[in-house]
Each structure stands twice: as structure tokens, then as C-alpha cells.
Backbone as JSON Lines, residues from 0, in Angstrom:
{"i":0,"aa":"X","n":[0.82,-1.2,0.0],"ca":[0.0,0.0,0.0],"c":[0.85,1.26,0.0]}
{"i":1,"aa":"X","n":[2.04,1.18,0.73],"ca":[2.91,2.25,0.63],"c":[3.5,2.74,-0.48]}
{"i":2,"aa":"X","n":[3.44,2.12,-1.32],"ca":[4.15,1.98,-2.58],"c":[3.11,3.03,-3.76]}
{"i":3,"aa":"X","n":[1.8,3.33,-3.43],"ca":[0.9,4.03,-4.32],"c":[1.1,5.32,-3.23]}
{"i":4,"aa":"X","n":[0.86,6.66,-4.11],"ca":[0.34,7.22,-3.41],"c":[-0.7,8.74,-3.83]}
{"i":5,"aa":"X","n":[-1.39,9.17,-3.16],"ca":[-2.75,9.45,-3.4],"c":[-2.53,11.48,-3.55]}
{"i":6,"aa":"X","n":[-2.4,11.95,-4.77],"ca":[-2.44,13.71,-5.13],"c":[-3.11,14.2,-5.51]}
{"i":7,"aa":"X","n":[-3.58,15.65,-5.58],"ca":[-4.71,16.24,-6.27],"c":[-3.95,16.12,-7.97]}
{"i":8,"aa":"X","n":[-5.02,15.89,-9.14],"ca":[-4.6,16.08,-10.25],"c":[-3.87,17.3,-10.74]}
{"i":9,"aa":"X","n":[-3.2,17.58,-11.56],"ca":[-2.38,17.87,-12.65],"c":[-2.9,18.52,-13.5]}
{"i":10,"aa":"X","n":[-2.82,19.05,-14.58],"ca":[-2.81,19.37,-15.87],"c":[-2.18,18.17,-16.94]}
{"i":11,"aa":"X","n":[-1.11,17.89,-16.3],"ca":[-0.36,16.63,-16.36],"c":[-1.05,15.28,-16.99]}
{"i":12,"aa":"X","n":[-1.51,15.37,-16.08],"ca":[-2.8,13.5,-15.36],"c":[-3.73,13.6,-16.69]}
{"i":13,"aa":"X","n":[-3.87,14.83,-17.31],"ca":[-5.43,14.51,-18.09],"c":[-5.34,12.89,-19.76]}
{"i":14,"aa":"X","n":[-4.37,12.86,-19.93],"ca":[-4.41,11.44,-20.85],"c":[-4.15,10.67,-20.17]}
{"i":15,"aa":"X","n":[-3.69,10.57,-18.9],"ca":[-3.18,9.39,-18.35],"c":[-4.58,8.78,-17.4]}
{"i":16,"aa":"X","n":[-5.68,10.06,-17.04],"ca":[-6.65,9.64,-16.65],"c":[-7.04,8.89,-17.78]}
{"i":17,"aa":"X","n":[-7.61,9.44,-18.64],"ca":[-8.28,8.9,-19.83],"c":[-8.42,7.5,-19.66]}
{"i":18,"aa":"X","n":[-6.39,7.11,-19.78],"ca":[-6.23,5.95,-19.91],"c":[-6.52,4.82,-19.29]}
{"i":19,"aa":"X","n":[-7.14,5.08,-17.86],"ca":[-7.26,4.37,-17.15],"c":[-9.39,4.47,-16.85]}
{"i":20,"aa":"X","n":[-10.03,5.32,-16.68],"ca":[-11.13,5.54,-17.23],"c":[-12.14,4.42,-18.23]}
{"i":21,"aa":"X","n":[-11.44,5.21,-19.11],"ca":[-12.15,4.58,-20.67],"c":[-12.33,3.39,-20.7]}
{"i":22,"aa":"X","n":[-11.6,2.64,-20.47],"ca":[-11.12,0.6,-20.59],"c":[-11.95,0.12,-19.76]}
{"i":23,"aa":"X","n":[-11.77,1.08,-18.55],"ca":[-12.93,0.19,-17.23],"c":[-14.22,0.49,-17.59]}
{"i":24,"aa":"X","n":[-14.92,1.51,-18.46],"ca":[-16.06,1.75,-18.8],"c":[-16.19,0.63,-19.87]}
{"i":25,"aa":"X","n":[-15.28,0.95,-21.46],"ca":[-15.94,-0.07,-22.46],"c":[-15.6,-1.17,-22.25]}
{"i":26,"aa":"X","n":[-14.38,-1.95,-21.79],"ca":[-13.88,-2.81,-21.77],"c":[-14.32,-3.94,-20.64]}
{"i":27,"aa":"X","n":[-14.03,-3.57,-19.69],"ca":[-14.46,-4.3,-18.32],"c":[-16.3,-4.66,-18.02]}
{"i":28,"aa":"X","n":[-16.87,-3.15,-18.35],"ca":[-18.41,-3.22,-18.18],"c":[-19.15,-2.8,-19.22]}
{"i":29,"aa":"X","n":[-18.53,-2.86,-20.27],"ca":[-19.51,-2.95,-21.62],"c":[-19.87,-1.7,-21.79]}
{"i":30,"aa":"X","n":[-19.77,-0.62,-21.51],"ca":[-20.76,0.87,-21.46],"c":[-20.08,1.59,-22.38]}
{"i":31,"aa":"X","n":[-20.89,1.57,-23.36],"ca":[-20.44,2.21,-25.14],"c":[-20.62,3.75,-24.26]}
{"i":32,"aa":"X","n":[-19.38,4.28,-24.02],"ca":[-19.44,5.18,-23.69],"c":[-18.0,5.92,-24.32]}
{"i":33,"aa":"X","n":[-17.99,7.32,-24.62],"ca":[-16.45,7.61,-25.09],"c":[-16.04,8.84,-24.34]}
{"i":34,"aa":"X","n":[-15.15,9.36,-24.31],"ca":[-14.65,10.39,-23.98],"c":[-15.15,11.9,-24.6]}
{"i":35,"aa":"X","n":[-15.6,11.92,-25.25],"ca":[-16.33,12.96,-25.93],"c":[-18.02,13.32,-24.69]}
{"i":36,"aa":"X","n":[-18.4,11.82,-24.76],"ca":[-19.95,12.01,-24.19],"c":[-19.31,12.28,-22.45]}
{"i":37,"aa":"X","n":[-18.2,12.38,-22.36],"ca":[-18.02,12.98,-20.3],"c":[-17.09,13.95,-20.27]}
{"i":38,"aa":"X","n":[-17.38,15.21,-20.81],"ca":[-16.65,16.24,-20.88],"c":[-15.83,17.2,-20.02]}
{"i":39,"aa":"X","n":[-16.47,16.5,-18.47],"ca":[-15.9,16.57,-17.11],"c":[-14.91,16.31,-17.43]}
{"i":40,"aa":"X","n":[-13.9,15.41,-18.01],"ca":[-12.76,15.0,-18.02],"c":[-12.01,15.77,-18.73]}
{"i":41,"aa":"X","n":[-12.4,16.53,-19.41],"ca":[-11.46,17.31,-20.19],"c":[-11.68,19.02,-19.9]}
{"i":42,"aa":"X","n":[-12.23,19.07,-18.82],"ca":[-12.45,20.37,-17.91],"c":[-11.74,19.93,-16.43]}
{"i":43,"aa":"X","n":[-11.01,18.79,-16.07],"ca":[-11.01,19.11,-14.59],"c":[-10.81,19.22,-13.6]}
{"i":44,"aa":"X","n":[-9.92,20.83,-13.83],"ca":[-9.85,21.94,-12.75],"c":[-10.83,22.97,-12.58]}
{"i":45,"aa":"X","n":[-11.68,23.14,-13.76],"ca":[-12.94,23.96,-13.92],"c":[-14.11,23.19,-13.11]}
{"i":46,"aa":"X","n":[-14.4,21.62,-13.73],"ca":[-15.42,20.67,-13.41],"c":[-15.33,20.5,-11.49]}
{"i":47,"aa":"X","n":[-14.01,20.04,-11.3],"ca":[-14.13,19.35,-10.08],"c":[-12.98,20.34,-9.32]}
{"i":48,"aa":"X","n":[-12.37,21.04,-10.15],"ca":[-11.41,21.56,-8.83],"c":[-11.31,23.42,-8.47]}
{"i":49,"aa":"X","n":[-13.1,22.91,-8.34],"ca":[-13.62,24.78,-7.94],"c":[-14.28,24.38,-6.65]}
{"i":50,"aa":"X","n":[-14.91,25.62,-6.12],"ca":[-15.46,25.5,-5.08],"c":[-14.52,24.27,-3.84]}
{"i":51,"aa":"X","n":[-15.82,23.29,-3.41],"ca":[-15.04,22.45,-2.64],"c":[-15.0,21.74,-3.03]}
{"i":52,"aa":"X","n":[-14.67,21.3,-4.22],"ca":[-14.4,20.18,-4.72],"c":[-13.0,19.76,-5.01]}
{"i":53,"aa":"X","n":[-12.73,18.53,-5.57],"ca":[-11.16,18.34,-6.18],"c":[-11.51,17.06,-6.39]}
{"i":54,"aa":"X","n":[-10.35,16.34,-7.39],"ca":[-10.59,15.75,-7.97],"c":[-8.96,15.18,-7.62]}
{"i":55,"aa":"X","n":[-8.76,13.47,-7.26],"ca":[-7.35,13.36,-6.68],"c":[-7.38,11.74,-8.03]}
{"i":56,"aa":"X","n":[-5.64,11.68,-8.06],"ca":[-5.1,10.3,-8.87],"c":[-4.59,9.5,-7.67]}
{"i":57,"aa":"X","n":[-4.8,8.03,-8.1],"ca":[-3.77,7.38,-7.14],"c":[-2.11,6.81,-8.5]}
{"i":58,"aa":"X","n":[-1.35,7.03,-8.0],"ca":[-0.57,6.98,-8.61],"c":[0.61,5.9,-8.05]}
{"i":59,"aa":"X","n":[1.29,4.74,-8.77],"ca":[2.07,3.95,-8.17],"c":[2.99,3.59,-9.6]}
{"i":60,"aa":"X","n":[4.18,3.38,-9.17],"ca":[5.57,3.66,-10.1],"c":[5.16,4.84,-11.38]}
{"i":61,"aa":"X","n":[4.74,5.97,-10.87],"ca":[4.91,6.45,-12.18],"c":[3.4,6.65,-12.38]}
{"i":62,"aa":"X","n":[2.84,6.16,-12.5],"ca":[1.5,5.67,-13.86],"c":[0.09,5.91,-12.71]}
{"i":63,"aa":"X","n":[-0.76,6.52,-13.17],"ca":[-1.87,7.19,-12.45],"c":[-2.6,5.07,-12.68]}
{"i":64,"aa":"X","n":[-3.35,4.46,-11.81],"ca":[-4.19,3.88,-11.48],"c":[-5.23,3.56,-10.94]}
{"i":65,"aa":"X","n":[-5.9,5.02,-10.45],"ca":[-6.88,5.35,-9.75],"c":[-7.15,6.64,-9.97]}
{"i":66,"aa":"X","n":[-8.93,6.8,-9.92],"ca":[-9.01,8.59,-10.0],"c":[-10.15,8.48,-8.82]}
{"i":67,"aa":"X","n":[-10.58,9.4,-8.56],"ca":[-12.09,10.08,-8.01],"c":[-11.94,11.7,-8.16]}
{"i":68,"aa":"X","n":[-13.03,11.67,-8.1],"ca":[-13.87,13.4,-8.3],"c":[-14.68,13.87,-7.38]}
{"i":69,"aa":"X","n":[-14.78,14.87,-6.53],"ca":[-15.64,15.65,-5.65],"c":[-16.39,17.0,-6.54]}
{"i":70,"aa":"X","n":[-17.67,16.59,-7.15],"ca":[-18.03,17.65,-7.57],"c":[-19.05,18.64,-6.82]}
{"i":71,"aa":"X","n":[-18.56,20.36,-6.22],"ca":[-19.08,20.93,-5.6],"c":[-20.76,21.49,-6.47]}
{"i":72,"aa":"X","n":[-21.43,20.63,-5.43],"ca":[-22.91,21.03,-6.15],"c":[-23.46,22.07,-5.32]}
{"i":73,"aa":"X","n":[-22.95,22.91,-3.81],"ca":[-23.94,23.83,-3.84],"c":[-24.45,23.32,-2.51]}
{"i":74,"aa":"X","n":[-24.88,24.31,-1.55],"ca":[-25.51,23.82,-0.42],"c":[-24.78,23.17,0.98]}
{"i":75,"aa":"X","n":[-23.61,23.11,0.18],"ca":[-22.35,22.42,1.62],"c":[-22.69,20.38,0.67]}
{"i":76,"aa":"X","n":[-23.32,20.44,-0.54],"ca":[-23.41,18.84,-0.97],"c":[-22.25,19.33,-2.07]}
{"i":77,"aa":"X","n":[-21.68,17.58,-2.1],"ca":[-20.96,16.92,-3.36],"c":[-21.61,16.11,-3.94]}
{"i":78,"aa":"X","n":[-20.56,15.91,-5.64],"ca":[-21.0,14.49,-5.76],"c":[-19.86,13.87,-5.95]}
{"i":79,"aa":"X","n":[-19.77,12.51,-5.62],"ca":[-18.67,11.9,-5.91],"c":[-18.72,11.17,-6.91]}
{"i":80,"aa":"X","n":[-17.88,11.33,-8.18],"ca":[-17.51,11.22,-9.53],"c":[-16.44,10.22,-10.13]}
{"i":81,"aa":"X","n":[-16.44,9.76,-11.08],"ca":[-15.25,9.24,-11.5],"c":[-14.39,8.14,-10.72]}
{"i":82,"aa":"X","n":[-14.66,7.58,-9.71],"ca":[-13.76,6.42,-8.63],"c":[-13.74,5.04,-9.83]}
{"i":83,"aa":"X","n":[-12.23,5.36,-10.46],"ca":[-11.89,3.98,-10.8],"c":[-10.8,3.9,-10.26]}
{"i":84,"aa":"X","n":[-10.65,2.7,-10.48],"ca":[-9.31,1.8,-9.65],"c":[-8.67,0.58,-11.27]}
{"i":85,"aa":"X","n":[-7.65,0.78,-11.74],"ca":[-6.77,-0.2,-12.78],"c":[-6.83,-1.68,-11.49]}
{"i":86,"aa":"X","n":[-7.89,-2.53,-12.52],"ca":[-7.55,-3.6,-12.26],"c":[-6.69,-4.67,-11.14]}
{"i":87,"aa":"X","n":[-5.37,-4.15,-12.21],"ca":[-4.02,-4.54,-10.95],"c":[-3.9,-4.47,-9.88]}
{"i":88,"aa":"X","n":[-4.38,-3.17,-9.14],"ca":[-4.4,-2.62,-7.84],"c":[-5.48,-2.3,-7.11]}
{"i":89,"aa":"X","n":[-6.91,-3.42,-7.46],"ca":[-8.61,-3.28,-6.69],"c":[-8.21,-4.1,-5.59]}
{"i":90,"aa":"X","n":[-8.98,-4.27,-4.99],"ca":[-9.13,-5.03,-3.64],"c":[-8.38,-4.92,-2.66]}
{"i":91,"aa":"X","n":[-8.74,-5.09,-1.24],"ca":[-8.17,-4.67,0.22],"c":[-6.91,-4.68,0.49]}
{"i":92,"aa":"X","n":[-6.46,-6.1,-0.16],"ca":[-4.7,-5.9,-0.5],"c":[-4.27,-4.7,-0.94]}
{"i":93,"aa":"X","n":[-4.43,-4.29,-1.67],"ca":[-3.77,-3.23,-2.17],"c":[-4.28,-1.48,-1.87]}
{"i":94,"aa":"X","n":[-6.02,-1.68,-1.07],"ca":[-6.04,-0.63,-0.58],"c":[-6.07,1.06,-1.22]}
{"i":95,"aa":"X","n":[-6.38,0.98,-2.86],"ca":[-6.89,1.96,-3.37],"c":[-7.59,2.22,-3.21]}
{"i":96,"aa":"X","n":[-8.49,1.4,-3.34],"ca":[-9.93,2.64,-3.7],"c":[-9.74,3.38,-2.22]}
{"i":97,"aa":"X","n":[-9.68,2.71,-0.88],"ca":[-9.99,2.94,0.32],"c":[-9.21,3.94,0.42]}
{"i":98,"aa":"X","n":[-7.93,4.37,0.1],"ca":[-7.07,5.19,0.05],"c":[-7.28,6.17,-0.63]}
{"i":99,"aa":"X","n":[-8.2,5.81,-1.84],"ca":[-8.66,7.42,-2.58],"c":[-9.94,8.35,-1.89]}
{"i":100,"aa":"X","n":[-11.27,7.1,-1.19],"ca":[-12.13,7.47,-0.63],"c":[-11.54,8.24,0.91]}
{"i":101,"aa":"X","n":[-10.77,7.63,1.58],"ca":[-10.29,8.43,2.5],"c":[-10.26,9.77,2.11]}
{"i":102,"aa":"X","n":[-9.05,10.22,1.23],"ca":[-8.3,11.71,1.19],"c":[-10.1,12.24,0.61]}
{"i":103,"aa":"X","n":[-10.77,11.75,-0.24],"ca":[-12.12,12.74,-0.79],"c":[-12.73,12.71,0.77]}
{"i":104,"aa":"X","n":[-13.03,11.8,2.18],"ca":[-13.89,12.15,3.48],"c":[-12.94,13.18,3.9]}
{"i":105,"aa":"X","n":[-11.55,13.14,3.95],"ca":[-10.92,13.82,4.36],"c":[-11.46,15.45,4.38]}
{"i":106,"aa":"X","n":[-11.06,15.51,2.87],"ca":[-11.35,17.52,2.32],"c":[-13.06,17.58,2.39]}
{"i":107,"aa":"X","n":[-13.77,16.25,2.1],"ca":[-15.05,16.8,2.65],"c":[-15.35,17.28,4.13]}
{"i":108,"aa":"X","n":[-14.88,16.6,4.7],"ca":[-15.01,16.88,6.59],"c":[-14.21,18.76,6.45]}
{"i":109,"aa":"X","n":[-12.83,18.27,5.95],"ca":[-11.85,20.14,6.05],"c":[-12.89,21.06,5.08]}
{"i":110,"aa":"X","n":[-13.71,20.78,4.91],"ca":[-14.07,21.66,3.25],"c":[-15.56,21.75,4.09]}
{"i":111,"aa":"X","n":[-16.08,21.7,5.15],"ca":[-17.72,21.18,5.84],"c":[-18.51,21.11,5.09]}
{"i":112,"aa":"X","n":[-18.43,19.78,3.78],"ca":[-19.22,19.37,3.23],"c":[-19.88,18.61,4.28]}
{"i":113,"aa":"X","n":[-21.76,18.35,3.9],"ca":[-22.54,18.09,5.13],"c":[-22.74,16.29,4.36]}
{"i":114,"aa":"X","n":[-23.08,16.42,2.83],"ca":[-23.58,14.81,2.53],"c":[-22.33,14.85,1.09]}
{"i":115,"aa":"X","n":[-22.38,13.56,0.75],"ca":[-21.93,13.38,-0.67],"c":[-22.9,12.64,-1.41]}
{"i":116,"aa":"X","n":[-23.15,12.64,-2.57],"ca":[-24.38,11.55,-3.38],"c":[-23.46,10.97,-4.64]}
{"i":117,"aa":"X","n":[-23.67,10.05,-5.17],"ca":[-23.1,9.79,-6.22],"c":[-23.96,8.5,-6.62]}
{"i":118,"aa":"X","n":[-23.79,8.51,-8.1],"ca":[-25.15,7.78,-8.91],"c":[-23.66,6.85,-9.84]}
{"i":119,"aa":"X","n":[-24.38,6.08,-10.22],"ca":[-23.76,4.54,-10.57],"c":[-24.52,3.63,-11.22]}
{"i":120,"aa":"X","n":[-23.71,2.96,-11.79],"ca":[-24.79,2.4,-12.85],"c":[-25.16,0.61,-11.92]}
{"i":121,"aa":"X","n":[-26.45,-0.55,-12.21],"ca":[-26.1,-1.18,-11.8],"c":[-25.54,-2.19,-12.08]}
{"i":122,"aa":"X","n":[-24.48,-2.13,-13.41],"ca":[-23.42,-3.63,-13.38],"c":[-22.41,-3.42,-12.58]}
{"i":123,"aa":"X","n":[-22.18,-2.28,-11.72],"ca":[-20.62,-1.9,-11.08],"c":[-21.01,-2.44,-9.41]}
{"i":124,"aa":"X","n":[-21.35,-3.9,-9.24],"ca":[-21.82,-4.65,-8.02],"c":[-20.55,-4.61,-6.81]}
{"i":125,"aa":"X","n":[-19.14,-4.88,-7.55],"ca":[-18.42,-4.41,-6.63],"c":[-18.41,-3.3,-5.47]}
{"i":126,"aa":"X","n":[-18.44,-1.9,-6.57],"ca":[-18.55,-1.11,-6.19],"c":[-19.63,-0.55,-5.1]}
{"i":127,"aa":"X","n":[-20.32,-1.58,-5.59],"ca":[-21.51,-1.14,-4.63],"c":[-21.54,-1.43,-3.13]}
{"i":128,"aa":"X","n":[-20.94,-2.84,-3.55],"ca":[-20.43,-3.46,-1.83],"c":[-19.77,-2.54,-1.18]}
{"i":129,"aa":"X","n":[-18.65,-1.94,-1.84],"ca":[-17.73,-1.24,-1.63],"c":[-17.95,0.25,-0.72]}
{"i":130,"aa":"X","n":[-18.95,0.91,-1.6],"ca":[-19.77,2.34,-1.34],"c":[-20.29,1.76,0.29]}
{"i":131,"aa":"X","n":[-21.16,0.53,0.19],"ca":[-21.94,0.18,1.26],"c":[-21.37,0.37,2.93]}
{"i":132,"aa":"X","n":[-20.06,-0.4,2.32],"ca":[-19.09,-1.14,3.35],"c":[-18.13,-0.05,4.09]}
{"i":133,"aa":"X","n":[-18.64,1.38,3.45],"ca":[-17.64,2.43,3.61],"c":[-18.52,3.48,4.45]}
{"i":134,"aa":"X","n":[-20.14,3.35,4.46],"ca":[-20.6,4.42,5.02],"c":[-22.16,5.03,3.7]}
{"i":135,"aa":"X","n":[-21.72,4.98,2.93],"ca":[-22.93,5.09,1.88],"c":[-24.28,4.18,1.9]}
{"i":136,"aa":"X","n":[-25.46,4.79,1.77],"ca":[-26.59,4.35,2.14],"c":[-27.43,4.73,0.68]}
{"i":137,"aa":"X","n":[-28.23,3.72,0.06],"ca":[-28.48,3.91,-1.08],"c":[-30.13,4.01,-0.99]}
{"i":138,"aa":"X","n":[-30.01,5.37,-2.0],"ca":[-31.32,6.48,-1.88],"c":[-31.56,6.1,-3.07]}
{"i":139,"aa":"X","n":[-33.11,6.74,-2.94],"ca":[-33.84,6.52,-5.11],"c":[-33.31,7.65,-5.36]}
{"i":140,"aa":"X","n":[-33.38,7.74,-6.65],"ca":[-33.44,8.76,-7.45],"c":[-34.08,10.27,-6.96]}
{"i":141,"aa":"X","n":[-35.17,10.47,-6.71],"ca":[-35.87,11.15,-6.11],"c":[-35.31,11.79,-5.1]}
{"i":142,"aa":"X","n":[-34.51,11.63,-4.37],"ca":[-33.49,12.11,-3.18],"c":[-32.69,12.93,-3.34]}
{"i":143,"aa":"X","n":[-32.08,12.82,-4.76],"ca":[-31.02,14.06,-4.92],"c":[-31.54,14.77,-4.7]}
{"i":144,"aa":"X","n":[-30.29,15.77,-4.48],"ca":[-30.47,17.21,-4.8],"c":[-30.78,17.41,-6.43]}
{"i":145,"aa":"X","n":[-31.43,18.76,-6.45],"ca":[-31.84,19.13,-7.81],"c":[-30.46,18.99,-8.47]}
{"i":146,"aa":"X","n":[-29.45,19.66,-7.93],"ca":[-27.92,20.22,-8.23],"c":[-27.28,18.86,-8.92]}
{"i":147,"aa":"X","n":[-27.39,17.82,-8.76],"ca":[-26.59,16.66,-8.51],"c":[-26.77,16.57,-10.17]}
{"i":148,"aa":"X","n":[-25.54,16.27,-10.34],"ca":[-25.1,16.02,-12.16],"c":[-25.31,14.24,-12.0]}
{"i":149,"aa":"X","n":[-26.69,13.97,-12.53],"ca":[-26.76,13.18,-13.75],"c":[-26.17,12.66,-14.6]}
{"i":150,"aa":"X","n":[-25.76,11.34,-14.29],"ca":[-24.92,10.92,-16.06],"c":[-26.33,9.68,-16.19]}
{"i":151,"aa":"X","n":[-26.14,9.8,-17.91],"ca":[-27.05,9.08,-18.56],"c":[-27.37,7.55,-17.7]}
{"i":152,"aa":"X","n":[-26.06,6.93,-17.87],"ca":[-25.59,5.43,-17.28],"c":[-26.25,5.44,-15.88]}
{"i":153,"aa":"X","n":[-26.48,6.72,-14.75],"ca":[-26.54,6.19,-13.57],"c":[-28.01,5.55,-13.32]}
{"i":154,"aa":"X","n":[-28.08,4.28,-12.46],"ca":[-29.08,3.74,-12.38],"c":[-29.3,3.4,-10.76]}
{"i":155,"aa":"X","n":[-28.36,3.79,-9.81],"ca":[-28.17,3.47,-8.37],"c":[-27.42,4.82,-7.81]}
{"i":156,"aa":"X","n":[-28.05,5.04,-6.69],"ca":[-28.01,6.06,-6.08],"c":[-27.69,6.22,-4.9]}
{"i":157,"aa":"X","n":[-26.66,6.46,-4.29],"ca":[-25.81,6.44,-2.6],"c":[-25.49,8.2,-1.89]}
{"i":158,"aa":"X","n":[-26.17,7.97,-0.6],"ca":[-25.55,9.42,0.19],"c":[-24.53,8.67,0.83]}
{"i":159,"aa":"X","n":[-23.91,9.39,1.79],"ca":[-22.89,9.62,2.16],"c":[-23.51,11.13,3.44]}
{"i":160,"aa":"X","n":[-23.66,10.71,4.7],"ca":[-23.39,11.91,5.76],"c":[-22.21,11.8,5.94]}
{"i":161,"aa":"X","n":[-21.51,13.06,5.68],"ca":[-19.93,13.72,6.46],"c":[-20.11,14.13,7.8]}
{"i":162,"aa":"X","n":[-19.11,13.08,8.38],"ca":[-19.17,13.67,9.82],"c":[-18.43,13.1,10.99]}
């Protein structure tokens, strides 16, 4: 676990996110989705790293293998965006994702964000355990905030109280 470690993005990071992104969308879970249709990604220091938001890489020898996104919606709420993890480095052994979700409770608690929401599609079952097992409690649709950015794909819906 020592061996990765967890920064706010770059200017740098933006193809190397891509790279790691894209594959886990078409490749891994089928979601004809491209880089064109999530334009967040190619905005984001504008998208995610205004207000209280930010947007952090996990990075190990070199090579970004993890992202997440805190997008400031307004009201003291986020949403949390973008959490992939490369393959190589998922699960408790290795302690990414948990390591990326930390530093985002972190600046939410320093930043007095009050909830986080984030929407998900439902073939990402891991993840879901994951969200569960961390503190996230899964709301309908109907629950967001008005504010809360929508992606087409999301079909499952998780808060998050900061506190």
C-alpha cells in the first residue's frame, strides 16, 4: 500500500486519466461510452477543482491507477464522480480505492461538506459493496439534490453523511 500514493490532479494526469477511465467503462463493463460524451474529463480543474471540490489520482511507479472526483454542487453537498481503480491494484490488499475514498472524506469533513451523493450504474456490483461497506446508504433517485449532475448510465443512487 505504501508503494501508491494518493495527489490532487495535474494538468499533467489529463491522458493518463483517460487511460485508465475509458477501458474500465468499455472494456471491463460494456458501457459504449467515449470520452467525448463525459466532458468533465477534459475540464477538470474547472469541473471538479472549484469551489469544494477536487478531484485526486492514485498513482504507483509512475503511472496514475486510480481517480475520483468531488463535484461541488452547492448547499455544503458533493457528488462523488469518476472512482476507478486499474484492475491490478482493486481489492483490500492493495487498498486503493480505500485510500482514494479516505483523502475525498478527508477535504469533505476540512471543506464542511454536510452529505456526498453519487449515482452509478447497476453492473458496477463491486462497487456497490464497496460504497456500502464504507458508510454510503443507497437512496432513489428522487433524493437528490436538484444540483446533482446526472450521467445518462446512472441507475443506483448512494448518500454519504460527512461527519
Amino acid at each position: 500500500m505504501a508503494d501508491v500514493e494518493i495527489r490532487p490532479f495535474t494538468a499533467d494526469d489529463a491522458d493518463a486519466v483517460l487511460s485508465v477511465i475509458l477501458p474500465i467503462q468499455r472494456e471491463e463493463f460494456g458501457i459504449d461510452i467515449t470520452a467525448d460524451e463525459q466532458p468533465d474529463l477534459r475540464v477538470i480543474p474547472d469541473f471538479y477543482q472549484s469551489g469544494k471540490g477536487q478531484f485526486w489520482v492514485a498513482v504507483k511507479d509512475g503511472a496514475i491507477v486510480g481517480t475520483v472526483g468531488l463535484k461541488d454542487i452547492g448547499n455544503n453537498q458533493a457528488a462523488l464522480r469518476k472512482m476507478f481503480v486499474s484492475a491490478e491494484v482493486r481489492g483490500s490488499e492493495h487498498g486503493v480505492a480505500a485510500r482514494l475514498l479516505d483523502r475525498l472524506s478527508a477535504h469533505a469533513r476540512d471543506a464542511g461538506l454536510t452529505d456526498i451523493f453519487l449515482g452509478t450504474t447497476d453492473k458496477f456490483v463491486a462497487a456497490h459493496r464497496f460504497y456500502e461497506k464504507n458508510g454510503f446508504s443507497e437512496i432513489a433517485r428522487s433524493a437528490l439534490p436538484r444540483a446533482f449532475p446526472l450521467m445518462a448510465v446512472d441507475s443506483k443512487f448512494y448518500r454519504y453523511k460527512v461527519g
